[in-house]
Each structure stands twice: as C-alpha cells, then as structure tokens.
HTML snippet that shows the backbone in 3Dmol.js (N, CA, C, O; Angstrom):
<script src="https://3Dmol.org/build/3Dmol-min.js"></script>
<div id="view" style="width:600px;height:400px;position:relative"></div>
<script>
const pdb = `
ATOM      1  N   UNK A   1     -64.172  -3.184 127.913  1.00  0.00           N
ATOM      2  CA  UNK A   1     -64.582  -2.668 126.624  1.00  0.00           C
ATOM      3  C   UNK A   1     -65.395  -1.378 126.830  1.00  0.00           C
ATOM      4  O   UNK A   1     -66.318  -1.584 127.618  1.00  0.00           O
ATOM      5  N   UNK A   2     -65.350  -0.179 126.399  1.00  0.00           N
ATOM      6  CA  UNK A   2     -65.788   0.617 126.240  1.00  0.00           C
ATOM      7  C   UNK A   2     -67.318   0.613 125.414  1.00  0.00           C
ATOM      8  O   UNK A   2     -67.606  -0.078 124.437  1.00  0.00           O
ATOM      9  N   UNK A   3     -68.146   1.553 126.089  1.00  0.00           N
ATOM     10  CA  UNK A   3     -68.799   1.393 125.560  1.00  0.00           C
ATOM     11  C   UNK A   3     -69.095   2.225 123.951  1.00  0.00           C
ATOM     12  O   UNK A   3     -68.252   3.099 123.752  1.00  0.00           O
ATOM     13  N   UNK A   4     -69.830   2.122 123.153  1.00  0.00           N
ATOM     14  CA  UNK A   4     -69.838   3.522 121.801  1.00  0.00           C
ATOM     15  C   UNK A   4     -70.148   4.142 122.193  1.00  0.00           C
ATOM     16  O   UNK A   4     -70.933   4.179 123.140  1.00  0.00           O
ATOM     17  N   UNK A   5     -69.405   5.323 121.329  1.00  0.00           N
ATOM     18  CA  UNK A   5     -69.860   6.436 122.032  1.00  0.00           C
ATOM     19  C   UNK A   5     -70.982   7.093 122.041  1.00  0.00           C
ATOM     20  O   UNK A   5     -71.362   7.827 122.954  1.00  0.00           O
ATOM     21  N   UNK A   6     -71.656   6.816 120.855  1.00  0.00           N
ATOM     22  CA  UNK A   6     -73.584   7.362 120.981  1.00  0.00           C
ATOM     23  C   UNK A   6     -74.328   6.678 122.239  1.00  0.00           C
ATOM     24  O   UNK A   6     -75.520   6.912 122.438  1.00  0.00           O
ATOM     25  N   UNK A   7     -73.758   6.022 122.885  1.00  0.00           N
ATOM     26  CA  UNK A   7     -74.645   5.421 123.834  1.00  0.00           C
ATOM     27  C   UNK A   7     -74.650   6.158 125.434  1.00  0.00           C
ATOM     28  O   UNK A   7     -75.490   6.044 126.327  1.00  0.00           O
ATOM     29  N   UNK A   8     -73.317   6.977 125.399  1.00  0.00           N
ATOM     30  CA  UNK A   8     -72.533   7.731 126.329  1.00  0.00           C
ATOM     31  C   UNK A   8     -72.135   9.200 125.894  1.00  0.00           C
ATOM     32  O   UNK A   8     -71.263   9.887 126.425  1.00  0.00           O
ATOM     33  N   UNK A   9     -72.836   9.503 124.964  1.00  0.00           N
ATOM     34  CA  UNK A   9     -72.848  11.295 124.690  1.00  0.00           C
ATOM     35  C   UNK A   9     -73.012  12.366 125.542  1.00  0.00           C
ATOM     36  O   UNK A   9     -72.408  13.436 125.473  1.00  0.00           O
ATOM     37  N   UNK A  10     -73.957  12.003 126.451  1.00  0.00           N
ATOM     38  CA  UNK A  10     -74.218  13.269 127.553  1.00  0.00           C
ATOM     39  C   UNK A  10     -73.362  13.036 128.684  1.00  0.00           C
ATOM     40  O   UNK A  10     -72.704  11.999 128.773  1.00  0.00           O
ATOM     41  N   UNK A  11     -73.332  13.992 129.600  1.00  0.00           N
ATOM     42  CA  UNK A  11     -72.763  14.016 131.077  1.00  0.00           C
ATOM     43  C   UNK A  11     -74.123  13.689 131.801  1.00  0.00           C
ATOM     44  O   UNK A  11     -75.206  13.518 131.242  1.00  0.00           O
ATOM     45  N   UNK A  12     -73.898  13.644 132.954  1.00  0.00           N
ATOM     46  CA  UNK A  12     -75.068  13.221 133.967  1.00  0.00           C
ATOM     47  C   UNK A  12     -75.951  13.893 134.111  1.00  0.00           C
ATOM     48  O   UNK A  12     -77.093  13.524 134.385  1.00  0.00           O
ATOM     49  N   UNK A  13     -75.524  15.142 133.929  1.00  0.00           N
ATOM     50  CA  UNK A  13     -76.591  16.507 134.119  1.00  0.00           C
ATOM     51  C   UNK A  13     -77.403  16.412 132.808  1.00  0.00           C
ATOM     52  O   UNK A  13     -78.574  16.045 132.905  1.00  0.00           O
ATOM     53  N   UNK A  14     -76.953  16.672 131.732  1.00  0.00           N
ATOM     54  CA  UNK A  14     -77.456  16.798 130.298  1.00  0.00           C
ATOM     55  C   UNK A  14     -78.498  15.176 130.544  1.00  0.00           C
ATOM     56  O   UNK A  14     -79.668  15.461 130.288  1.00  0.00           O
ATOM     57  N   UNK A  15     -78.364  13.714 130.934  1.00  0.00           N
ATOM     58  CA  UNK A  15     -78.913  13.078 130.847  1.00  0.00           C
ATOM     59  C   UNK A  15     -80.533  12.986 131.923  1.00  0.00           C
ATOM     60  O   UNK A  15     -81.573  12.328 131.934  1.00  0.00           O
ATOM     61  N   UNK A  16     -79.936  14.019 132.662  1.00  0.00           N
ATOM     62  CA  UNK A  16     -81.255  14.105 134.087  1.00  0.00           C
ATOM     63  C   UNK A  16     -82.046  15.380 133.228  1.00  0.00           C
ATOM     64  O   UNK A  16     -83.274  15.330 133.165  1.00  0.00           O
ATOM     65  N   UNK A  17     -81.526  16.191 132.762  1.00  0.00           N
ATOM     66  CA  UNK A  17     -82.185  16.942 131.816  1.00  0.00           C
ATOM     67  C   UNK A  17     -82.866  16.772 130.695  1.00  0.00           C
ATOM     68  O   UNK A  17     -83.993  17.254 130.589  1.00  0.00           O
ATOM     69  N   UNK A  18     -82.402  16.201 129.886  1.00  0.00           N
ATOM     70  CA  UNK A  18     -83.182  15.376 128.553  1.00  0.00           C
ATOM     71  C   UNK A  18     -84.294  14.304 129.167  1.00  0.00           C
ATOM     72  O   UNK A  18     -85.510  14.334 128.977  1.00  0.00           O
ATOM     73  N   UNK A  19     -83.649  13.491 129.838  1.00  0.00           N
ATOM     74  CA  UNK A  19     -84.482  12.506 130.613  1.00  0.00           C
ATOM     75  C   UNK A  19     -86.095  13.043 131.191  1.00  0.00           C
ATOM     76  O   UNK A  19     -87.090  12.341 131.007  1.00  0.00           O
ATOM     77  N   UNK A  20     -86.131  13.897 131.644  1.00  0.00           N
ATOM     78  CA  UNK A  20     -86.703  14.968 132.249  1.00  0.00           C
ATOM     79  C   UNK A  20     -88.052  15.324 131.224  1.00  0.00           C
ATOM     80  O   UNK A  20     -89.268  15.250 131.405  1.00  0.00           O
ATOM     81  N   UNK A  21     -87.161  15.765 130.006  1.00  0.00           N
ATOM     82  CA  UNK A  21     -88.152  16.354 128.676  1.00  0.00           C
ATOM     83  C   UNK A  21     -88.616  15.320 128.027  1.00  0.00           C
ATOM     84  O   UNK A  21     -89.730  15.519 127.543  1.00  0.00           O
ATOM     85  N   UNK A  22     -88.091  14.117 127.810  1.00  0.00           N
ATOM     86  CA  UNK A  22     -88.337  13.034 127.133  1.00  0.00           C
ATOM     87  C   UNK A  22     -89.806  12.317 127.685  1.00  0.00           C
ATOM     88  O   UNK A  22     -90.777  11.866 127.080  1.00  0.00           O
ATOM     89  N   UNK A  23     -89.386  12.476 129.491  1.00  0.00           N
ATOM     90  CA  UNK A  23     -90.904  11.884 129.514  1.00  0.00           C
ATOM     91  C   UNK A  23     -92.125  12.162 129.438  1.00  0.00           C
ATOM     92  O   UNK A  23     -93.090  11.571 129.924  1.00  0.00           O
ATOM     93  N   UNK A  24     -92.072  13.091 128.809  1.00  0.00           N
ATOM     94  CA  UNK A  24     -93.724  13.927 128.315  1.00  0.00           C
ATOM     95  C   UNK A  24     -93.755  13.594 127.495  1.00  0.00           C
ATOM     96  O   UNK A  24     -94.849  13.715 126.943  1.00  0.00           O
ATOM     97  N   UNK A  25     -92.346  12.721 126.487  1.00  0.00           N
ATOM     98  CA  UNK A  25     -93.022  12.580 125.613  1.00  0.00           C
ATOM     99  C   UNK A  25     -93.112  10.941 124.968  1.00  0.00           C
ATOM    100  O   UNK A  25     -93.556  10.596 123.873  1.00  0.00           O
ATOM    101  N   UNK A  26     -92.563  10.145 125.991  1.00  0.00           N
ATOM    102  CA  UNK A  26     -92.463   8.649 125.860  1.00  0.00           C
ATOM    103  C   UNK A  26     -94.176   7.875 125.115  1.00  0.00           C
ATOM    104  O   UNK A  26     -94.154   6.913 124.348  1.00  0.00           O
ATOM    105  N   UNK A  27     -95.225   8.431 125.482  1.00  0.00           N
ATOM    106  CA  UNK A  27     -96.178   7.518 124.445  1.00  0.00           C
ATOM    107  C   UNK A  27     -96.216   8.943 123.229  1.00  0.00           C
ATOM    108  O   UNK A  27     -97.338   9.004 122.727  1.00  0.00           O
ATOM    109  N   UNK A  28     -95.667   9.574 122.919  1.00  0.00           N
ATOM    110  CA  UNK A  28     -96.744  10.174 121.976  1.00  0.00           C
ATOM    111  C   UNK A  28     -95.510   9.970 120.427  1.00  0.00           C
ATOM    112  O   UNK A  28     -94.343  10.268 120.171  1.00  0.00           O
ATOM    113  N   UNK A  29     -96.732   9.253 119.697  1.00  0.00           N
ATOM    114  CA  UNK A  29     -96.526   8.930 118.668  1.00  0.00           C
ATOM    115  C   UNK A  29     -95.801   9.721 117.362  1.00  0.00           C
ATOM    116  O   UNK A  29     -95.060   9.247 116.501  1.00  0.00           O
ATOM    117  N   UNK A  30     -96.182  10.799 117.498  1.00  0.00           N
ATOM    118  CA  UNK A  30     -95.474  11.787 116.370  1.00  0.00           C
ATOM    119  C   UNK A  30     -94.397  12.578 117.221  1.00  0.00           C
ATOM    120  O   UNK A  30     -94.220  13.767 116.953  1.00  0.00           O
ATOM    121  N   UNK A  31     -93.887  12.156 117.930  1.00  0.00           N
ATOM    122  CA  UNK A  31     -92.043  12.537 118.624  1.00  0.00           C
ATOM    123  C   UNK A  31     -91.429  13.226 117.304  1.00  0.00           C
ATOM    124  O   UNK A  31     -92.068  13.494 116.286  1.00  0.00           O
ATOM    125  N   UNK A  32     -89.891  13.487 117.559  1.00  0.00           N
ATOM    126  CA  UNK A  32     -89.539  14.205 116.490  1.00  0.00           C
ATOM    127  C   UNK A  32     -88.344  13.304 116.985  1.00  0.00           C
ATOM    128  O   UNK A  32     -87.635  13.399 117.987  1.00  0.00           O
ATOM    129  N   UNK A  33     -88.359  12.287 115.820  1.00  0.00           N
ATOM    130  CA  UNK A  33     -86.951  10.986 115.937  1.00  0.00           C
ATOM    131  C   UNK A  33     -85.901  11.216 115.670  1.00  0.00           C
ATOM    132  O   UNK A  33     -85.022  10.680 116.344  1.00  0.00           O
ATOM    133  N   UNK A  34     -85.505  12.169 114.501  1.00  0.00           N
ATOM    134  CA  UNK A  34     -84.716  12.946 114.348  1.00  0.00           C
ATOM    135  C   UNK A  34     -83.835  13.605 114.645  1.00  0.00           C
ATOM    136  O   UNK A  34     -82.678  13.575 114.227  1.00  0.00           O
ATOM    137  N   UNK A  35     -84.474  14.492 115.659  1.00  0.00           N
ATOM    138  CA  UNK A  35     -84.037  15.510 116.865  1.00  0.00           C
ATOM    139  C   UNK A  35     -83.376  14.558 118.060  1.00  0.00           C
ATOM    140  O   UNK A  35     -82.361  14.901 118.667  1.00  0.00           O
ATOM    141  N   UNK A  36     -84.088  13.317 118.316  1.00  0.00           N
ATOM    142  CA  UNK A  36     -84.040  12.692 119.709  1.00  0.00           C
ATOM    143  C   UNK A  36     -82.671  11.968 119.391  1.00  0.00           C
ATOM    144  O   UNK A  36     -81.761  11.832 120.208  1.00  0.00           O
ATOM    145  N   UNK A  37     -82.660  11.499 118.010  1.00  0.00           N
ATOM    146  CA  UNK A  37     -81.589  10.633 118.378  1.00  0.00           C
ATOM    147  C   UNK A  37     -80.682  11.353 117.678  1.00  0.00           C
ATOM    148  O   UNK A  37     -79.674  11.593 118.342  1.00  0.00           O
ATOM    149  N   UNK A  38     -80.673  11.996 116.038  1.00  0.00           N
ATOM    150  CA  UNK A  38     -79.905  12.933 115.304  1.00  0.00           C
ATOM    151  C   UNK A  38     -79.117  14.302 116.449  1.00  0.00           C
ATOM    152  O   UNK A  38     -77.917  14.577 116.490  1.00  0.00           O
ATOM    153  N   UNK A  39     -79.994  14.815 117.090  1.00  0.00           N
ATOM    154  CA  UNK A  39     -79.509  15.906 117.271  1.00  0.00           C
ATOM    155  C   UNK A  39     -80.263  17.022 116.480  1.00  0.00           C
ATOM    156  O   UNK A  39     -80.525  16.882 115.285  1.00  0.00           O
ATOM    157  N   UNK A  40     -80.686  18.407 117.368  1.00  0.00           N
ATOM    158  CA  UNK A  40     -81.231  19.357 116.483  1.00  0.00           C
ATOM    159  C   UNK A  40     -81.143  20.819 116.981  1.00  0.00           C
ATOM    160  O   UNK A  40     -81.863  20.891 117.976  1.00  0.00           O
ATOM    161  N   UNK A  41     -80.678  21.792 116.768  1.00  0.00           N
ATOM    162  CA  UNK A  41     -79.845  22.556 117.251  1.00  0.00           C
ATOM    163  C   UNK A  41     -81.349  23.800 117.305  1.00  0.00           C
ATOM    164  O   UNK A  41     -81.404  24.826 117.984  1.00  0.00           O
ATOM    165  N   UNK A  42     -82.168  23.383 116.578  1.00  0.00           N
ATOM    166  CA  UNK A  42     -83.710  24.104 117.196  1.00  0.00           C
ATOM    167  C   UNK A  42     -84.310  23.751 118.315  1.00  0.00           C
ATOM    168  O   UNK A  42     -84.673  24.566 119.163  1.00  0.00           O
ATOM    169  N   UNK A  43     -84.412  22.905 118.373  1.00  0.00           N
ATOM    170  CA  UNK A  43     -84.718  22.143 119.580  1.00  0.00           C
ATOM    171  C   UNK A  43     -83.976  21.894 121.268  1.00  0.00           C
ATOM    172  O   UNK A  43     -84.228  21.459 122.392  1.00  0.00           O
ATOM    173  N   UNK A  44     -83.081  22.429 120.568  1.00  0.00           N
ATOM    174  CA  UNK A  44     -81.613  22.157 121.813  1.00  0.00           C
ATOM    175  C   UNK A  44     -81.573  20.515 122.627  1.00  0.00           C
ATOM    176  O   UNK A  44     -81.478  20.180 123.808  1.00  0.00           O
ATOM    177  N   UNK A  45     -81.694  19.778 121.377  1.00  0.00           N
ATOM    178  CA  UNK A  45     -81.442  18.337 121.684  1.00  0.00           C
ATOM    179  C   UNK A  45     -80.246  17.650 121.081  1.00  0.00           C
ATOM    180  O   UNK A  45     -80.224  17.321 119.895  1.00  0.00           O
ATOM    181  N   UNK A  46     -78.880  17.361 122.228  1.00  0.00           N
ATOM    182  CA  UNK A  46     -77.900  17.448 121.406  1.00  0.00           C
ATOM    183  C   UNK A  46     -77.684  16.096 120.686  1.00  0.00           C
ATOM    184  O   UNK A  46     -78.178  15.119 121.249  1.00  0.00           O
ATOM    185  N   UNK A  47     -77.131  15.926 119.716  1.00  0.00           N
ATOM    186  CA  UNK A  47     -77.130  14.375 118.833  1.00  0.00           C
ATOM    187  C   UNK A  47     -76.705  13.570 119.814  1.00  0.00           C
ATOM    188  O   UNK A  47     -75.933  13.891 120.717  1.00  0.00           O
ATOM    189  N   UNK A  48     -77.288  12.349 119.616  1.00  0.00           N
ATOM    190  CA  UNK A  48     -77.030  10.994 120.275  1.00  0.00           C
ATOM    191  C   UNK A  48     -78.078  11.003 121.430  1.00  0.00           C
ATOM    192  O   UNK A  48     -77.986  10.013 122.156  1.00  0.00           O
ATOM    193  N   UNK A  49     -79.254  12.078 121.836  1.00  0.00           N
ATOM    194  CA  UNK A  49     -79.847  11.798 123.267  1.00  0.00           C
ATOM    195  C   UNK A  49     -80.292  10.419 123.066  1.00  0.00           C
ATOM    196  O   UNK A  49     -80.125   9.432 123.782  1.00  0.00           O
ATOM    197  N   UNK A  50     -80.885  10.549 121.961  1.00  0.00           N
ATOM    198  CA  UNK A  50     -82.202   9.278 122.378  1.00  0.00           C
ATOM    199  C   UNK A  50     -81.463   7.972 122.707  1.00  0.00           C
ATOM    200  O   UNK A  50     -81.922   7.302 123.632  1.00  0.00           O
ATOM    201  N   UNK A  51     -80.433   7.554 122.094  1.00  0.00           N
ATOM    202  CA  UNK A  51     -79.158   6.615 122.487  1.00  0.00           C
ATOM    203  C   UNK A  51     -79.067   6.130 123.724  1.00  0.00           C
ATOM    204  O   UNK A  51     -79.286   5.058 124.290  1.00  0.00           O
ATOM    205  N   UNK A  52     -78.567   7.536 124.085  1.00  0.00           N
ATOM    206  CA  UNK A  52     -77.850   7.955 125.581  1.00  0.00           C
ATOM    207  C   UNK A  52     -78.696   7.559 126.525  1.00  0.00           C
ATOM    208  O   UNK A  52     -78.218   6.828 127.393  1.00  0.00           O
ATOM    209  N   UNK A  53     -80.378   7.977 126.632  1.00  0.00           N
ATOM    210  CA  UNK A  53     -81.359   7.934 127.179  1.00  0.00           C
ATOM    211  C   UNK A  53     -81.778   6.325 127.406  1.00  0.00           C
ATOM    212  O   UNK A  53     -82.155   5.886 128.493  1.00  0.00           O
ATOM    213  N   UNK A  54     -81.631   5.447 126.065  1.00  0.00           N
ATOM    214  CA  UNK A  54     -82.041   4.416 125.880  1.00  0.00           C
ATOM    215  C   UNK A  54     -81.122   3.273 126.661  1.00  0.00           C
ATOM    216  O   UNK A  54     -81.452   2.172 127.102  1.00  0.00           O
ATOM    217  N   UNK A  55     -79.366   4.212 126.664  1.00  0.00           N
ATOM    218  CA  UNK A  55     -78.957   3.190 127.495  1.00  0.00           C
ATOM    219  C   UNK A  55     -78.588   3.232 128.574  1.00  0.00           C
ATOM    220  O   UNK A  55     -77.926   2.355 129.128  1.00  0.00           O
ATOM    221  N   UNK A  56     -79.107   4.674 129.238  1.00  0.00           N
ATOM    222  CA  UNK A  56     -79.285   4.565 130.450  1.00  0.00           C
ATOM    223  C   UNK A  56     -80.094   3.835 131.171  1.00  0.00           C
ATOM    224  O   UNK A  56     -79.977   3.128 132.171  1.00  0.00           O
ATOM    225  N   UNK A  57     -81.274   4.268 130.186  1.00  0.00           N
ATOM    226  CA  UNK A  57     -82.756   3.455 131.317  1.00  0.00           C
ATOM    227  C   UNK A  57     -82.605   1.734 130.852  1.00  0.00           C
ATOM    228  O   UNK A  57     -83.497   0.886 130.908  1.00  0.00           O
ATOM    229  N   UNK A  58     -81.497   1.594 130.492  1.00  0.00           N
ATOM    230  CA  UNK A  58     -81.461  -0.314 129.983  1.00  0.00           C
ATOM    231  C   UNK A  58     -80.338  -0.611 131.280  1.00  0.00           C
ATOM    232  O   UNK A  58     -80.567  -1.364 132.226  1.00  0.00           O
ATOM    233  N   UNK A  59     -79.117   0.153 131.074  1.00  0.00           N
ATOM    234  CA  UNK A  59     -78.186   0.214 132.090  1.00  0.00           C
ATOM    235  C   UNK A  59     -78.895   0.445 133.568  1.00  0.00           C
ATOM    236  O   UNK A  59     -78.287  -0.275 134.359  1.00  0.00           O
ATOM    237  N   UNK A  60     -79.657   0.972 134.058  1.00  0.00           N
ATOM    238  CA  UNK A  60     -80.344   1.266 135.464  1.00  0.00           C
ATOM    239  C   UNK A  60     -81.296   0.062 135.519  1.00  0.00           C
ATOM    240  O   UNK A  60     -81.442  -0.541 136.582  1.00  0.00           O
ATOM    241  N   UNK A  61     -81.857  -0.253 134.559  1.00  0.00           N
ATOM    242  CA  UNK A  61     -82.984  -1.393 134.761  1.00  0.00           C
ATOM    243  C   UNK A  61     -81.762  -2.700 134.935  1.00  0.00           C
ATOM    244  O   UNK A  61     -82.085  -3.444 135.862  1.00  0.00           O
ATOM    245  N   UNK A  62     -80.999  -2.947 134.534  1.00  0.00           N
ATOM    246  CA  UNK A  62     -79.861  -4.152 135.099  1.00  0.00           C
ATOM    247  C   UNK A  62     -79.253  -4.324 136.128  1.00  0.00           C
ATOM    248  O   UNK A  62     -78.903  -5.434 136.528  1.00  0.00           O
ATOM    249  N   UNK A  63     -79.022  -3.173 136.750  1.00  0.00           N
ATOM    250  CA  UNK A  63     -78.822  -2.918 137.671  1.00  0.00           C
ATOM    251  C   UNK A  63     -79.599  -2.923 138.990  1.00  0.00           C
ATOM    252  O   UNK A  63     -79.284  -2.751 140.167  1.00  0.00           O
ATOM    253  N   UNK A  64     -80.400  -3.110 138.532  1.00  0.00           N
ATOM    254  CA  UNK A  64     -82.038  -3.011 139.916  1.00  0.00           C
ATOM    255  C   UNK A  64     -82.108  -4.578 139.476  1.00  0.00           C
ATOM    256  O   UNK A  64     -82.165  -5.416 140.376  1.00  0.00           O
ATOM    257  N   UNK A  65     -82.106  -4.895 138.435  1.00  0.00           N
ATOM    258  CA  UNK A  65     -82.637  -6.296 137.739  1.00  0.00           C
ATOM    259  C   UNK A  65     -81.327  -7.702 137.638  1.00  0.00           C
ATOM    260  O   UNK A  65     -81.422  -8.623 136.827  1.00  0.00           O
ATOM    261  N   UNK A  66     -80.535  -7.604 138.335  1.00  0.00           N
ATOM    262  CA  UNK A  66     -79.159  -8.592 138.216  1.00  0.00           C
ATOM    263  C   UNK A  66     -79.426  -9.956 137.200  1.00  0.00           C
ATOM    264  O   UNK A  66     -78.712 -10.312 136.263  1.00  0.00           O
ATOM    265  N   UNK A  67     -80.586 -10.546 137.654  1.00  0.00           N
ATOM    266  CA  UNK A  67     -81.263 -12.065 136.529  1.00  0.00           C
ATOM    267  C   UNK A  67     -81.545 -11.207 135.126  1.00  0.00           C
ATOM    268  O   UNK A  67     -81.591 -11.906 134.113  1.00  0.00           O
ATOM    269  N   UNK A  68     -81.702 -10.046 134.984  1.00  0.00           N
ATOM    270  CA  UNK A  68     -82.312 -10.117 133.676  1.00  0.00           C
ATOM    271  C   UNK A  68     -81.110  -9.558 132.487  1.00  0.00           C
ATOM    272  O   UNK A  68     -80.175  -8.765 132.594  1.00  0.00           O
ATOM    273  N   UNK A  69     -81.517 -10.204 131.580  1.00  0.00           N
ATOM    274  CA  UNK A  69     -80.423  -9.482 130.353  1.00  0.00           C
ATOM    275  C   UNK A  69     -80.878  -9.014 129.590  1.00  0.00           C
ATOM    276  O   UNK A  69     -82.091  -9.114 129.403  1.00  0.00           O
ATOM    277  N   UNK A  70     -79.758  -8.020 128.526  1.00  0.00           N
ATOM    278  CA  UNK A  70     -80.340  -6.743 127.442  1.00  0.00           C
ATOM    279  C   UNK A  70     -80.952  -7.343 126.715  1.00  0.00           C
ATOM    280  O   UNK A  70     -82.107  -6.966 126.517  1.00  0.00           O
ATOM    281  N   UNK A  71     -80.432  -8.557 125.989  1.00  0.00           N
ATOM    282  CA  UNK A  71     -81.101  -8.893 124.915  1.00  0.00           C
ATOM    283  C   UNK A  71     -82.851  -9.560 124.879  1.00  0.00           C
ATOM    284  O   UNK A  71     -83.722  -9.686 124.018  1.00  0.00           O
ATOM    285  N   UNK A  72     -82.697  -9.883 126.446  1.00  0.00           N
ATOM    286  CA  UNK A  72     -84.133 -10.200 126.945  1.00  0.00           C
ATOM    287  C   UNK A  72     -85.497  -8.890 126.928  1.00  0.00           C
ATOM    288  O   UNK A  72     -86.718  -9.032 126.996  1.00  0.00           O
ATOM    289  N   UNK A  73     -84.931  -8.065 126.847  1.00  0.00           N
ATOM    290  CA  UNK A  73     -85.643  -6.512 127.376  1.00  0.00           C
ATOM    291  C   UNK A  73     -85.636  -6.156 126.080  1.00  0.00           C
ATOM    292  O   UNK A  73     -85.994  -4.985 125.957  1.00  0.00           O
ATOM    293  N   UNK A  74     -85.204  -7.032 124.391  1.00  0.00           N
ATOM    294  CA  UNK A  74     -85.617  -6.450 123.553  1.00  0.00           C
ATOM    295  C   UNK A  74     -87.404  -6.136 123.050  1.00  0.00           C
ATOM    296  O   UNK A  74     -88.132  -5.290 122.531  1.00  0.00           O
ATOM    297  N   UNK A  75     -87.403  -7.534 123.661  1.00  0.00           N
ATOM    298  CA  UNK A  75     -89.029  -7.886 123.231  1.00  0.00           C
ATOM    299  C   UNK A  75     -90.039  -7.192 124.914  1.00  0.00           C
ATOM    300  O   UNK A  75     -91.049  -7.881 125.061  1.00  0.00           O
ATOM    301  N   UNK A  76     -89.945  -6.363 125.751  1.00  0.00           N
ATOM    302  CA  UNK A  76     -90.766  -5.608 126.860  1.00  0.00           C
ATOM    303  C   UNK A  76     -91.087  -4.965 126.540  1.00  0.00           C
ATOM    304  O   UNK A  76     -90.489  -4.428 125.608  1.00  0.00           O
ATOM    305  N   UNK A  77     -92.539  -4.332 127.096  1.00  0.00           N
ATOM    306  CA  UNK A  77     -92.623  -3.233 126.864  1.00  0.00           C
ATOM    307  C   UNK A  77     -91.913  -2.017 127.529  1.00  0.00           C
ATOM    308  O   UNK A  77     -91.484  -2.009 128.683  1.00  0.00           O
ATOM    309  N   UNK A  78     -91.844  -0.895 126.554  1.00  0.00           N
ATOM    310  CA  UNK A  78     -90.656   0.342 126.836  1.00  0.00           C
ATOM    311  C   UNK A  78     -91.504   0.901 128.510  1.00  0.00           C
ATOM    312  O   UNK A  78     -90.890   1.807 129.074  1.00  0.00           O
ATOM    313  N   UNK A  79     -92.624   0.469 129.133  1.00  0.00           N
ATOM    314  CA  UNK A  79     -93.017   1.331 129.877  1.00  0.00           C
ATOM    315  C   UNK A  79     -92.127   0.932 131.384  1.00  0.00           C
ATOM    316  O   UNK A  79     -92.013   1.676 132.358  1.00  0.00           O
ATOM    317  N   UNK A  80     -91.546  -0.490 131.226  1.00  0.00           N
ATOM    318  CA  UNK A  80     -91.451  -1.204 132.090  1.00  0.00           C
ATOM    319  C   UNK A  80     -89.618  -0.956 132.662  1.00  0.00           C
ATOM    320  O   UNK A  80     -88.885  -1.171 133.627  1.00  0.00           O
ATOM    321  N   UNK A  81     -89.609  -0.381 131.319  1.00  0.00           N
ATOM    322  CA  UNK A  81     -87.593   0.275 131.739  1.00  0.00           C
ATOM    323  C   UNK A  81     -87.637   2.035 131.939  1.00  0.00           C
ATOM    324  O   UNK A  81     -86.744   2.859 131.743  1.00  0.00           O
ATOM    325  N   UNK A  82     -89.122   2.226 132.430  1.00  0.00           N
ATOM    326  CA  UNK A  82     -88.970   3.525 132.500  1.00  0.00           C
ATOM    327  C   UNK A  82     -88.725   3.763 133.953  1.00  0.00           C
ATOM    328  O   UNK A  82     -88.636   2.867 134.792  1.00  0.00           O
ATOM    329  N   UNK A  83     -88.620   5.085 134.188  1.00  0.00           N
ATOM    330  CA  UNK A  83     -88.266   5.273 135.864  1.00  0.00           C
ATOM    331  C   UNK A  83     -89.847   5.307 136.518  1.00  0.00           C
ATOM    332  O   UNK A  83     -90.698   5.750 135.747  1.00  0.00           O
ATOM    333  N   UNK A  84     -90.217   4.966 137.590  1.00  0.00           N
ATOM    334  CA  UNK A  84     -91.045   5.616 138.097  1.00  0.00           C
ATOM    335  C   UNK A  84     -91.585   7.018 138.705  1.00  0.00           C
ATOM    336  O   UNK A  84     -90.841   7.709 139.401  1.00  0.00           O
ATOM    337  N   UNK A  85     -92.665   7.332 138.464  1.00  0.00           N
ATOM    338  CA  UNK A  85     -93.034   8.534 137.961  1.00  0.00           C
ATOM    339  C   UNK A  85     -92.544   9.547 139.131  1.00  0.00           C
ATOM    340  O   UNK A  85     -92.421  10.744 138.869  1.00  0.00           O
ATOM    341  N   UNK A  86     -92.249   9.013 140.502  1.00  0.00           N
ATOM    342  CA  UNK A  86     -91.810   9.497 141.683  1.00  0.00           C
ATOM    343  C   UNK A  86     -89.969  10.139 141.471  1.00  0.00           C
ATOM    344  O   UNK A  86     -89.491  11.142 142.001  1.00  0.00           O
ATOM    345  N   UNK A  87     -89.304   9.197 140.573  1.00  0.00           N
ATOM    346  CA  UNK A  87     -87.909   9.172 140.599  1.00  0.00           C
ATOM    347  C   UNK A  87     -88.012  10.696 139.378  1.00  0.00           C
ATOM    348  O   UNK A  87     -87.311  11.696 139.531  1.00  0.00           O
ATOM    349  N   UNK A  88     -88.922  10.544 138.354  1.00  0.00           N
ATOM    350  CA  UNK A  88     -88.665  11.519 137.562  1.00  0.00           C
ATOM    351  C   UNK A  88     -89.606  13.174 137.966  1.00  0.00           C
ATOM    352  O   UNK A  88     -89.986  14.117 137.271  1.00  0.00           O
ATOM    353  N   UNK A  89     -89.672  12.880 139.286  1.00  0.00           N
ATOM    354  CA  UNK A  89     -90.516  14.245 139.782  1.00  0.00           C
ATOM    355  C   UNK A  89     -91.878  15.105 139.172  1.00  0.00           C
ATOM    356  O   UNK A  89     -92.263  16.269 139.066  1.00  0.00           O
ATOM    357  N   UNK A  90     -92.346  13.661 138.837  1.00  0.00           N
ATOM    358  CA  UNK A  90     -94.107  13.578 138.659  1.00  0.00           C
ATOM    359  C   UNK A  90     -94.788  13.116 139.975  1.00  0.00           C
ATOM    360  O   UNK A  90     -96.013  13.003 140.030  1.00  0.00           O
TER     361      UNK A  90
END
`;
const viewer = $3Dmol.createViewer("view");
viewer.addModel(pdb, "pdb");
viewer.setStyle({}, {cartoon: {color: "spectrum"}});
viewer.zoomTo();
viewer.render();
</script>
C-alpha cells in the first residue's frame, strides 16, 4: 500500500532541509501552521512539509524502535521522536 501522498511530498534533500529549519522551531509556540503544513510560497515552505516531516521522524523512530507502534507514539511526547541534537548538526 502506498503511502498518501502528503506524507511523502518532499525528496530526501528537501526533507534534510526543512528538517533542518524546523528544528529551531519545534517548541516555539506561535510557529506558522499554515506555512508548515499548507505550504507558503513567502516562506519557501513547500505544501505538505509538516506531514512529510511528521512522517519521517515517526517512520525513523520505528525503525530504531521495532516493539513500538504508530498508534502508541500518539499519546509521547513530540521531543522523544525527534532526532538527536548530534544527527541534526547542533
């Protein structure tokens, strides 16, 4: 089964790139939700990142994680499917 396609919008590059910008901005509360997941052509955030982003870092955390499942990782906190700060070149 394929996956949708908002979940798989970017190429690998575009996702190490967004990925990249996103994490400056993972706690801060007034984000622009819009842009992240809409798409915003001011911003140069193309529609579907936040998706894309969301199911990457769910897809990579399963993958490191074989016992655990998606629907389990609804109720975690988001800090815990993030990359470590080493992988994202902090």
């Amino acid at each position: 089964m394929e996956p949708p396609p908002w979940t798989v919008a970017l190429t690998q590059a575009e996702l190490a790139d967004m990925g990249e910008r996103a994490s400056g901005e993972y706690d801060y509360p007034r984000y622009d939700h819009r842009a992240w997941f809409f798409g915003s052509d001011g911003t140069g955030i193309p529609r579907w990142t936040g998706y894309s982003l969301g199911f990457a870092l769910v897809s990579e955390y399963l993958e490191c994680h074989p016992d655990a499942s998606a629907s389990a990782l609804a109720t975690v906190p988001s800090a815990i499917l993030r990359p470590p700060p080493a992988e994202r070149g902090l």
